[in-house]
N, C-alpha and C positions, 0 to 999 in steps of 0.2 A: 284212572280206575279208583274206586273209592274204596278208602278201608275199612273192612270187618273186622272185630276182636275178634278169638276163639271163642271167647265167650258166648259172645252175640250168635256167631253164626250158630257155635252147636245147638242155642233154642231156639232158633228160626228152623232149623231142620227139625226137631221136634213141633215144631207149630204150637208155640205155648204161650206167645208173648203177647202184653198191651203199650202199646205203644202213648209214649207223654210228651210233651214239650217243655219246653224250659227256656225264660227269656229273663238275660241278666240287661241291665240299665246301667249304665255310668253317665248322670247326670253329675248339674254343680247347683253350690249351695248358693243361692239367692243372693246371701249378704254375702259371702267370706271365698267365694271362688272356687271353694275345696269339690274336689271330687266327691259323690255319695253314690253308694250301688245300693242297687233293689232289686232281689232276684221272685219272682213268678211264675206258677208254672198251673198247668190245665188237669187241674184235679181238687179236691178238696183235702182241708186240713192244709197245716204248716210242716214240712219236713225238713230234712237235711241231707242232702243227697250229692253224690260226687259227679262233678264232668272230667273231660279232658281239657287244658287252657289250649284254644290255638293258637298262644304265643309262643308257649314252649312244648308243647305233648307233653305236661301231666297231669297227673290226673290232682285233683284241690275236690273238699269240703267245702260247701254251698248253704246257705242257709233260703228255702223260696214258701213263699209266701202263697195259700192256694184259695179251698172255697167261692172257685169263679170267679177267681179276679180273672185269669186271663184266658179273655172268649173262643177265638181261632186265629191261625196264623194262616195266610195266604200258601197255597203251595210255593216251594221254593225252586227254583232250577237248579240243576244242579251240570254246572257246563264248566269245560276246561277251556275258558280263554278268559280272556281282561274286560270281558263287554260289564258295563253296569248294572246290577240286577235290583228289580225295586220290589220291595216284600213288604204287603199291608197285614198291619196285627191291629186286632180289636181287643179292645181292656171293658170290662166292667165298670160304667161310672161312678156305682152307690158303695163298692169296695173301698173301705178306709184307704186300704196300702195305694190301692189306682189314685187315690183324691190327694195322697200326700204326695207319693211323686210326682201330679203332672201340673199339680198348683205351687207346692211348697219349694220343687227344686225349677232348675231352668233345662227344662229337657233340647231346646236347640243344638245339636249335631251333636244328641249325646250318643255313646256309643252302644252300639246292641249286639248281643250275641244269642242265636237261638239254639238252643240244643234240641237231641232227638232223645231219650231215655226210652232202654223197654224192660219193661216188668216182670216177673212170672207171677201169673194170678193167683197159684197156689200159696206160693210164699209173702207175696205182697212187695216183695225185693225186687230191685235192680239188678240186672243180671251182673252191667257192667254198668261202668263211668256214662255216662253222656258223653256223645259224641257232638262238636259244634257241627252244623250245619250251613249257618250264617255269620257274617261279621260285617257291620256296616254302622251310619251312624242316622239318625234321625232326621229326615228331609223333613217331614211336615206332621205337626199334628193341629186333632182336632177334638173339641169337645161340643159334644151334641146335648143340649138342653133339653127331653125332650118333654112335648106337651102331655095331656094328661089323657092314659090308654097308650100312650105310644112309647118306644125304646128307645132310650138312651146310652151313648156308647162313646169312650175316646177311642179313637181312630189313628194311628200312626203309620205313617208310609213313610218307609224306611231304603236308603240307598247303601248296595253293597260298600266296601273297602275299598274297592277298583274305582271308585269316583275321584280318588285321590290325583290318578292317573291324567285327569281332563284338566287340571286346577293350573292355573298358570302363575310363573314365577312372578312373586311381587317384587323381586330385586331388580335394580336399575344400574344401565352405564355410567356409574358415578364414581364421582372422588367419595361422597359419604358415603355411599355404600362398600364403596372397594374396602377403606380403612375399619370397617367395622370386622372384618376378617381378618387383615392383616393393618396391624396400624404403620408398619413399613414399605407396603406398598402401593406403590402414588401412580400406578402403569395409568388411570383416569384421572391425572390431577390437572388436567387442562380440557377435557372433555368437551367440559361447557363451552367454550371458549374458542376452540381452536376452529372453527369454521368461520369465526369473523376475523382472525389473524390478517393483517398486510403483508405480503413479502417483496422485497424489492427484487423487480428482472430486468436486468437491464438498464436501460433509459427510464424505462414507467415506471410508477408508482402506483400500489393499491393489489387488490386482491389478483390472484393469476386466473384466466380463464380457463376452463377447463375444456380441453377440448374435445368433439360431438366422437362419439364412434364413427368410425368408416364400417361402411358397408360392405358386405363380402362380395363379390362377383365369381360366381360358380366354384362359391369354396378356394378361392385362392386367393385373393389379398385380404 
């Protein structure tokens, strides 16, 4: 079930709200590795407005950046299971903030988070914090040139958090690996190795054969 503030609900029962978006960026810096965030949101002017973190539920001071930098966000789904969900957002390309972040930093799986803000038109306020909506990291982007009479746009398609889910362990059946956890235990320090071992049986010398499975006959032997 998805949560409502009190807030939010009681001017949604009023019918009085406009609704915003809000997309925070954690890229890295080109030369020095560091994280850098760029927050943007679908209105004009620069504000400073509060979400909720959905790392921890609370609520933080935001600093985003508006005047059409950020064009539309794709509907998002909004489903209670692990499946991977892909959310395209379009940025403005002539937008200073859009040209810094998608040139100046390395936006490659950087992290994104979308929020939902709603308004009350009278006040110009937030009623409440931003709620996240999304949380994923940057699968692809694209920057559109475009010719002359025509629009141009960066393009980002984005893969929810749950992708993490699919990613397969890079660690191996190893002695280097094992020790890099524990530098005292060796339970793979012959790993490599031990399938070319000799053992002696018997009279013979050399590897032992392994012998085939028997077959069952009506589930009894």
């Amino acid at each position: 079930m998805r949560y409502v503030s009190a807030a939010n609900q009681h001017a949604l029962e009023q019918r009085m709200l406009v609704a915003r978006d809000f997309l925070w960026l954690v890229a890295r810096d080109r030369k020095t590795g560091a994280p850098v965030t760029e927050g943007l949101w679908s209105d004009v002017g620069n504000i400073t407005a509060a979400i909720v973190n959905p790392d921890n539920g609370l609520a933080e001071t935001r600093i985003w950046y508006g005047a059409g930098s950020l064009i539309a966000i794709d509907d998002i789904p909004l489903v209670a299971n692990l499946s991977v969900q892909n959310v395209t957002i379009r940025m403005s390309q002539v937008h200073e903030e859009v040209e810094r972040i998608v040139r100046d930093y390395d936006c490659r799986q950087a992290r994104v988070e979308v929020y939902r803000g709603l308004f009350n038109p009278e006040t110009r306020l937030m009623v409440a914090p931003a709620e996240c909506r999304f949380v994923g990291f940057v699968d692809k982007i694209e920057l559109k040139t475009p010719s002359e009479n025509e629009d141009g746009a960066v393009t980002m398609t984005c893969a929810s958090h749950t992708q993490e889910f699919t990613r397969s362990n890079t660690e191996t059946r190893s002695h280097a690996s094992q020790i890099l956890r524990d530098p005292n235990d060796t339970f793979y320090k012959d790993a490599a190795t031990v399938e070319d071992w000799e053992v002696w049986w018997g009279s013979e010398k050399g590897k032992v054969p392994t012998q085939k499975k028997r077959k069952k006959f009506l589930g009894i032997f």
